[in-house]
RODO-2510 file (C-alpha; in nm, 4 decimals, decimal comma):
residues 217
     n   res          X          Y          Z
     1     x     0,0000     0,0000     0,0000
     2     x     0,1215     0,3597    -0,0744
     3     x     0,1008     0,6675     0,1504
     4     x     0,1445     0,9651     0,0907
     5     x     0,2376     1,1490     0,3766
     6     x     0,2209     1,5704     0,3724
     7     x     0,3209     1,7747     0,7006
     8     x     0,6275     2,0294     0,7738
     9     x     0,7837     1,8720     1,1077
    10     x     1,0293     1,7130     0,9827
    11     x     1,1425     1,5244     1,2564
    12     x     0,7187     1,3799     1,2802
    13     x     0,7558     1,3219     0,8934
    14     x     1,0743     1,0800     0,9621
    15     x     0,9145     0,9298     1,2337
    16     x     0,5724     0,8430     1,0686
    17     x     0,7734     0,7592     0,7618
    18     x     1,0404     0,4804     0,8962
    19     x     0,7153     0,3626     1,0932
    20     x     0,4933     0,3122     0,7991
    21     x     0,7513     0,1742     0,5932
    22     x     0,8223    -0,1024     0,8954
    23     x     0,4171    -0,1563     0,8515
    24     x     0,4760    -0,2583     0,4794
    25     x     0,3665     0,0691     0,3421
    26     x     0,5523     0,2423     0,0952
    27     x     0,5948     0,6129     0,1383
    28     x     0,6051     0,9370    -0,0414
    29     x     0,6817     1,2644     0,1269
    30     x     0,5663     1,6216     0,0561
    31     x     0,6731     1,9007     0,3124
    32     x     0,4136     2,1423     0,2026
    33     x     0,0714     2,2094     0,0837
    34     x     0,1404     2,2574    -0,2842
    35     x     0,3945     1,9460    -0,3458
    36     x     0,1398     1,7326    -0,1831
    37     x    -0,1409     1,8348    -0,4023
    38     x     0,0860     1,7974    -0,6945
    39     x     0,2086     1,3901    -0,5820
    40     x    -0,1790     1,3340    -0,4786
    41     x    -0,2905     1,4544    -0,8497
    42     x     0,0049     1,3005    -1,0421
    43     x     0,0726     0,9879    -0,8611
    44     x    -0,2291     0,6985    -0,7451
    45     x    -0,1967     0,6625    -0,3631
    46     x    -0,3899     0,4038    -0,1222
    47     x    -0,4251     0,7157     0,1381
    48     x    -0,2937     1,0290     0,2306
    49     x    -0,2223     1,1554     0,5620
    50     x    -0,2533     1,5678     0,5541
    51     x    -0,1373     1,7900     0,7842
    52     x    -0,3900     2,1522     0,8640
    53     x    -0,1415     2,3812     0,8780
    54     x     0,1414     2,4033     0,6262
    55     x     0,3236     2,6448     0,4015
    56     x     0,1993     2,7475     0,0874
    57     x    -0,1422     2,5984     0,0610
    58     x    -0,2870     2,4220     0,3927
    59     x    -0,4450     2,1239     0,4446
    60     x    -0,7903     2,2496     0,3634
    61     x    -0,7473     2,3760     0,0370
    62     x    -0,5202     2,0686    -0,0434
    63     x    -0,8351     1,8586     0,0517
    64     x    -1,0777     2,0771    -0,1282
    65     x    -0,8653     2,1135    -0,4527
    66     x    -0,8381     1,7334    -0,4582
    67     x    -1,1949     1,6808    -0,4663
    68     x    -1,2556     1,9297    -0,7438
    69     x    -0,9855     1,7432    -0,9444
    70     x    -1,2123     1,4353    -0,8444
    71     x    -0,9224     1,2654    -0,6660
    72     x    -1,1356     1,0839    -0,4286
    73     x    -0,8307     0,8767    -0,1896
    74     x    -0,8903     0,8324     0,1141
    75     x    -0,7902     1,1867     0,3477
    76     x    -0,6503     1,1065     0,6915
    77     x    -0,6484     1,4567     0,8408
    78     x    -0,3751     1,5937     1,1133
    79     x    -0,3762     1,8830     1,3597
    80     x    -0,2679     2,0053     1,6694
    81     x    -0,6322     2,1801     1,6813
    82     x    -0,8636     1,9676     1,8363
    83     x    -1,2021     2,1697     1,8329
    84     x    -1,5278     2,0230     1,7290
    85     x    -1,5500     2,3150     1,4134
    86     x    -1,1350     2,2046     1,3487
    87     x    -1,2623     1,8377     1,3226
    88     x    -1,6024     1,9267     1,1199
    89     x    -1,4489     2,1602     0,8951
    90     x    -1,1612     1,8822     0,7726
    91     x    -1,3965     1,6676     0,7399
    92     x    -1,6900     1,9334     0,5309
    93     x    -1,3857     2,0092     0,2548
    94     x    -1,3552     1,5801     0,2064
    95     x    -1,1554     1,4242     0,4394
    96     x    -1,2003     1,0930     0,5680
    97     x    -1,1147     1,1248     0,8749
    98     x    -0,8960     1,3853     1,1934
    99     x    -0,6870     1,2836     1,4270
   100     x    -0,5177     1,5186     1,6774
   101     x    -0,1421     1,5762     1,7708
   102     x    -0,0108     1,4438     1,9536
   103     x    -0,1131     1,0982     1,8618
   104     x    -0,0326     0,7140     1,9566
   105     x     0,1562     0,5734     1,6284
   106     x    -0,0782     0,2759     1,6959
   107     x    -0,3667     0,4584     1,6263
   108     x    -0,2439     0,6641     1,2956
   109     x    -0,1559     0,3050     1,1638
   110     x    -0,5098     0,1307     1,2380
   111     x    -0,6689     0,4500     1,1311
   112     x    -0,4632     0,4401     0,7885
   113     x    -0,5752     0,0430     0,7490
   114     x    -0,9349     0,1171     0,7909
   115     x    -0,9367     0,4038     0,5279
   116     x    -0,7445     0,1893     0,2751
   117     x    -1,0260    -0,1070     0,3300
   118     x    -1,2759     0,1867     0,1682
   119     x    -1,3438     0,1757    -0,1590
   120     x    -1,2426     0,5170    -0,3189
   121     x    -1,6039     0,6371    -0,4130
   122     x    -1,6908     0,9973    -0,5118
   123     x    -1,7819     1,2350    -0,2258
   124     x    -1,8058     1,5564    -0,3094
   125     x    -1,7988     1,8621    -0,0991
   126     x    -2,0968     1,9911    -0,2655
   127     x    -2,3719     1,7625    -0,3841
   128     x    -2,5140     1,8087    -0,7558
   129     x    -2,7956     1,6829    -0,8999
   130     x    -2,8878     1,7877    -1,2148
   131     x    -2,9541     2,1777    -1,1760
   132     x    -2,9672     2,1365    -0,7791
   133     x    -2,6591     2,2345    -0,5611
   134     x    -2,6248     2,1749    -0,2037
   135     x    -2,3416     2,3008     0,0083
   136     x    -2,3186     2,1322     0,3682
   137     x    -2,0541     2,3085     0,5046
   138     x    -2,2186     2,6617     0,4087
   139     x    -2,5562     2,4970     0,4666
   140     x    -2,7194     2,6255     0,1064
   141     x    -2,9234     2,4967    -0,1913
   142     x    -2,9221     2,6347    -0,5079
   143     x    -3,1859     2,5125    -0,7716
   144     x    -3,0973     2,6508    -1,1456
   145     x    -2,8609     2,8824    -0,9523
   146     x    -3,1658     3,0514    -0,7565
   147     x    -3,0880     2,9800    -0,3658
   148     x    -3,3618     2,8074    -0,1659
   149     x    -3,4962     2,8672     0,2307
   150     x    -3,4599     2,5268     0,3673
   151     x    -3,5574     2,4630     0,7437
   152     x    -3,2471     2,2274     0,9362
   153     x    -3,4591     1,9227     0,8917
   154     x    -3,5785     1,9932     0,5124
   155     x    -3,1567     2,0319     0,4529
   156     x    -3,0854     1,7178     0,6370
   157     x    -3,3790     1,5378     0,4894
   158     x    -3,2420     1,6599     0,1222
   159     x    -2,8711     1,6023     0,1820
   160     x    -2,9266     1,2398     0,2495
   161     x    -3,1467     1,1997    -0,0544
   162     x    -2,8274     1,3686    -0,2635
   163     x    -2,5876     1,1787    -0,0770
   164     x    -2,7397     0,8678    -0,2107
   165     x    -2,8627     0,9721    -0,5366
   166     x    -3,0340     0,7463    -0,7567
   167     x    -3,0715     0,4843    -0,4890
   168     x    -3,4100     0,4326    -0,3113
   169     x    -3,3899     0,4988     0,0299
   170     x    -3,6681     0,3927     0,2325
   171     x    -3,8667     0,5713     0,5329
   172     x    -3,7317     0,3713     0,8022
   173     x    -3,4007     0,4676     0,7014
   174     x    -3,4800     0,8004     0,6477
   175     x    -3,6315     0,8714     0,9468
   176     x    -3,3454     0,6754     1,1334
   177     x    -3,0617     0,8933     1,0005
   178     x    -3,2327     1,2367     0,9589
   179     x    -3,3989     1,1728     1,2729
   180     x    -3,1723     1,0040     1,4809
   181     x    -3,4838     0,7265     1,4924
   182     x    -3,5964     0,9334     1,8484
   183     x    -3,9312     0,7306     1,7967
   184     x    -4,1055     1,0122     1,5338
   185     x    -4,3623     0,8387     1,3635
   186     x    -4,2811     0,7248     1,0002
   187     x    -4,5221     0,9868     0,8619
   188     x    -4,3142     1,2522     0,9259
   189     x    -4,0732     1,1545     0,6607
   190     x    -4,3416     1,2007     0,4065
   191     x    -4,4601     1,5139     0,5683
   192     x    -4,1164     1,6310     0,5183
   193     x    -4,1016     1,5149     0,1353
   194     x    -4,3937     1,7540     0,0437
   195     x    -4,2379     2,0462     0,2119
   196     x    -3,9279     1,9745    -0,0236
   197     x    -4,1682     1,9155    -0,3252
   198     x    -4,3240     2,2843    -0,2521
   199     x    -3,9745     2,4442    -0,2507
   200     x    -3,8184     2,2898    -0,4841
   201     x    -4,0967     2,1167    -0,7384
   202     x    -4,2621     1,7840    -0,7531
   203     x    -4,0159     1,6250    -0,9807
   204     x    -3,7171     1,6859    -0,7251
   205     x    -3,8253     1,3914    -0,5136
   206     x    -3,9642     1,0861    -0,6796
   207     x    -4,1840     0,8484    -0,4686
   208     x    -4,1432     0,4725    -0,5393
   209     x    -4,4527     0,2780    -0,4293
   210     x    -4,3870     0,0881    -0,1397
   211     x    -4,0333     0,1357    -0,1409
   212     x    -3,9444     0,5101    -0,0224
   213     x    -3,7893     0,8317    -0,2414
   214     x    -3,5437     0,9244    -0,4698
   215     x    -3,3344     1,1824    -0,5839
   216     x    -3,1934     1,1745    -0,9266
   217     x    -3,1644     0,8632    -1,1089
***
């Protein structure tokens, strides 16, 4: 398996790197932001572990820049920041997962497995579907490039729908992950369907019978 690893402590990056390498990974280095964007685009890696802060481009934009390019490998994210917005905005931009510094070897190397046993699917910052956008980390929808007043349940309700577009996802699973399956009664899911429908048009959520909805597809 190949790493790439990209942080500026060089003494860390030797560490991690004879470490790895006595794990049976092989390892490229990249001591700032814009050489490790340039290995992650060029070169196909099995995961890369990305540092926040770094010289000329940081680990955010890295992240985001990859996902434009639709690189989709698996992002292990590091920082010395360990705040809940540090850890959800890594993970908004595309990574895979944060750990904080300082952190037990053990951990970075189980952490690294468990990416690498992921298959390397698209998942996009910002969900598209046809002419509908939806940002999670900014919390907007766009529809034809017109924004749209969602309510914090119609957004979560829609974001799973784009986040597993084409598929039919049923109510019980809806209402389980949108939810958190506190015991609301299964009607609410399609309570919450028509208040997408009126926003956004009947089309933008198909109903199959006596399956659940879909978006796209």
């Amino acid at each position: 398996m190949r790493v790439l690893v990209v942080d500026d402590e060089r003494t860390l990056v030797r560490a991690i790197e004879r470490g790895l390498a006595a794990e049976g990974f092989a390892v490229d280095v990249a001591l700032d932001g814009e050489t490790g964007l340039e290995l992650a685009t060029d070169r196909d890696y099995d995961a890369i572990v990305l540092d926040v802060m770094l010289p000329r481009r940081n680990g955010y934009d890295v992240v985001t820049a990859l996902r434009e390019r639709g690189v989709w490998t698996p992002v292990l994210m590091l920082s010395a920041k360990d705040g809940e917005h540090d850890v959800a905005d890594g993970l908004d931009v595309g990574a895979d997962d944060y750990l904080t510094k300082p952190f037990a070897f053990v951990v970075l190397v189980a952490r690294l497995r468990a990416l690498v046993r992921r298959p390397a699917e698209p998942r996009p910052a910002v969900l598209e579907v046809g002419d509908l956008l939806l940002d999670p980390a900014a919390r907007t929808v766009t529809l034809a490039g017109a924004p749209v007043d969602l309510t914090v349940r119609e957004l979560a309700l829609l974001e799973y729908l784009m986040r597993h577009a084409g598929r039919v996802v049923g109510k019980v699973e809806l209402r389980d992950h949108v939810w958190d399956g506190t015991g609301e009664d299964l009607n609410v899911v399609e309570v919450y369907v028509g208040y997408l429908r009126r926003k956004l048009g009947r089309s933008a959520v198909t109903t199959v019978r006596g399956a659940g909805y879909r978006v796209g597809g």
